[in-house]
C-alpha positions, 0 to 999 in steps of 0.5 A, a space after each residue: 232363748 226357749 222361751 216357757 214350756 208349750 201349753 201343748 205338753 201334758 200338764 203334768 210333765 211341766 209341772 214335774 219338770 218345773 219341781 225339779 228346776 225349783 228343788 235341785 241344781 241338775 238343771 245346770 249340771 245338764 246344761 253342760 251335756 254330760 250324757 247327750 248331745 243334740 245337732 238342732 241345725 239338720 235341713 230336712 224336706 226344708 226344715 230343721 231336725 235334731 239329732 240327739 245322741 246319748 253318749 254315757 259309756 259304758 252302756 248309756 244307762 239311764 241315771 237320774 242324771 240322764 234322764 234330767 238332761 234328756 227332759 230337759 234337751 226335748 223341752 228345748 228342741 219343743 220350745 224351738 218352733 223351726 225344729 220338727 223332729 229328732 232322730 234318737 240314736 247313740 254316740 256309744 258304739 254297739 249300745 243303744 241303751 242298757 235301760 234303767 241304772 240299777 245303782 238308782 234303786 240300791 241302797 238309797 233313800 226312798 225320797 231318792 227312789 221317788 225322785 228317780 221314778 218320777 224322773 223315768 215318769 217324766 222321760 216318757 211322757 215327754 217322749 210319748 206326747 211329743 209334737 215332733 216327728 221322732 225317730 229312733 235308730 238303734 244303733 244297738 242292744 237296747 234291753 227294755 224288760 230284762 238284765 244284760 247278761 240274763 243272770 238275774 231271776 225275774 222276782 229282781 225286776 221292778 214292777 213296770 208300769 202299768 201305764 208304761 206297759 200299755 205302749 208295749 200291749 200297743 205295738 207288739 199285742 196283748 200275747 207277746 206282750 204278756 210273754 215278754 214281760 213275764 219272761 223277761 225276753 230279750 228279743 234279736 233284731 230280727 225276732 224285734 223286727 217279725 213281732 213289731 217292735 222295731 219298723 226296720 232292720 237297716 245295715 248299720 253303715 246306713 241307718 243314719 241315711 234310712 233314718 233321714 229318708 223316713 223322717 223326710 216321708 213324715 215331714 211331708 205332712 202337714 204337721 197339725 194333722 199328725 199331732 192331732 191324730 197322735 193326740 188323740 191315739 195317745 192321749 188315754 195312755 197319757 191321761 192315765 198317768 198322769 192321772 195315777 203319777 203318784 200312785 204309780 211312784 209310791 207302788 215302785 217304791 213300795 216294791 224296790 224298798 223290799 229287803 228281799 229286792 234290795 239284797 238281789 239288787 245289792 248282788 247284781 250290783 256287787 257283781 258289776 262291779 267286781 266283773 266291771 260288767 254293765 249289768 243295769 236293769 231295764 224295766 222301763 227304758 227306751 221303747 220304740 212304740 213311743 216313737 212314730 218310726 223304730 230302726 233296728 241296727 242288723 247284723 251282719 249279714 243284714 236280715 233286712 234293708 230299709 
């Protein structure tokens, strides 16, 4: 029905998902829509726009699984020319995302670690190359860089990428950048909104409605000159990973395969499980830079309106 994968996608985002399709059964399970569920048939400005919701609770963590079916779900919707764009948001209520699943680097196998990063490798050039306008509404927290409670020291963190790393050095600057990551800063909605991370701050009740009114303003280009210009703004951060995919992999199992980072790992994860606490790891989940247009759930009160 989808027909094959674009000549538009990154050649090494088909290859990889090609790989994965040959070598493992996750295809089927995904088809299923175990942790998303997408609403292709939204009229938009005259034209289709999917709406696509991540639904693992407790805290939408991104399991090898999930990002399976999210890759799998974005080729679909690029393989179906009447859709041009999809608003990313959640089914959970308060939760956005809490980032990486942090039982995906404990304890397993370093042919488990390569797949898993490849997988988070795969989600973001997918998203970050996309020739769909896509909007995310944050429909709440959504860690990027840190642990959720906070009580876990900055040497548990995985290395982010280098070329993760770039889309956040886009948005934000070099300085906050360098801060946050260092830090492992979890930004408010409003201090997310003052350093630029998220476009928009939106009263919760309305930030399905903003979010169609901003994908209506984008729509209303012509869509070949808006990929054509997001080619060619993105095109050195995409070509760099692809260009150093594996390195990138090895370098992430090098660091989660440490006994040192193992034990931490082990502790946080121990102490999820006896606290039934959604501790999960961040270090290279949903960014909104990789979106044309990031809203910001605010609290209430508002601290500000789109």
């Amino acid at each position: 029905m989808w027909g094959p994968v674009p000549e538009r996608c990154p050649p090494g985002v088909v290859s990889a998902l090609g790989a994965r399709r040959s070598s493992t059964g996750l295809l089927q399970r995904a088809a299923a829509g175990d942790f998303l569920s997408w609403l292709p048939g939204i009229a938009v400005a005259g034209t289709r726009v999917a709406t696509m919701k991540f639904k693992s609770p407790p805290v939408n963590s991104l399991s090898l699984d999930f990002l399976t079916e999210f890759c799998i779900s974005l080729e679909k919707l690029e393989n179906d020319r009447a859709c041009r764009g999809v608003i990313l948001t959640s089914a959970v209520p308060k939760i956005f995302s809490s980032g990486l699943d942090i039982t995906e680097m404990c304890g397993k196998s370093t042919e488990h670690y390569a797949e898993f990063w490849r997988a988070v490798q795969e989600m973001w050039l997918r998203l970050y190359s996309s020739n769909m306008v896509t909007v995310a509404a944050c429909s709440g927290s959504c860690i990027r860089f840190s642990v959720a409670t906070g009580r876990v020291p900055a040497k548990a963190f995985p290395p982010i990428s280098s070329r993760f790393k770039d889309t956040f050095v886009n948005v934000v600057g070099h300085r906050v950048a360098e801060r946050s990551l260092q830090l492992g800063s979890l930004h408010s909605a409003p201090e997310a909104h003052k350093i630029g991370l998220v476009d928009e701050l939106v009263p919760e009740e309305k930030l399905k409605d903003r979010a169609t009114a901003v994908m209506q303003q984008w729509l209303a280009l012509p869509d070949h000159a808006r990929q054509l210009t997001k080619t060619m703004m993105r095109k050195a951060v995409l070509d760099r990973l692809v260009a150093h995919r594996e390195e990138d992999v090895q370098n992430f199992i090098s660091f989660i395969s440490k006994e040192s980072i193992q034990n931490m790992l082990e502790i946080v994860n121990r102490g999820r499980v006896r606290h039934d606490a959604p501790l999960q790891l961040g270090a290279a989940h949903h960014d909104p830079a990789r979106e044309e247009h990031a809203l910001g759930a605010a609290p209430a009160p508002a601290a500000g309106a789109g």
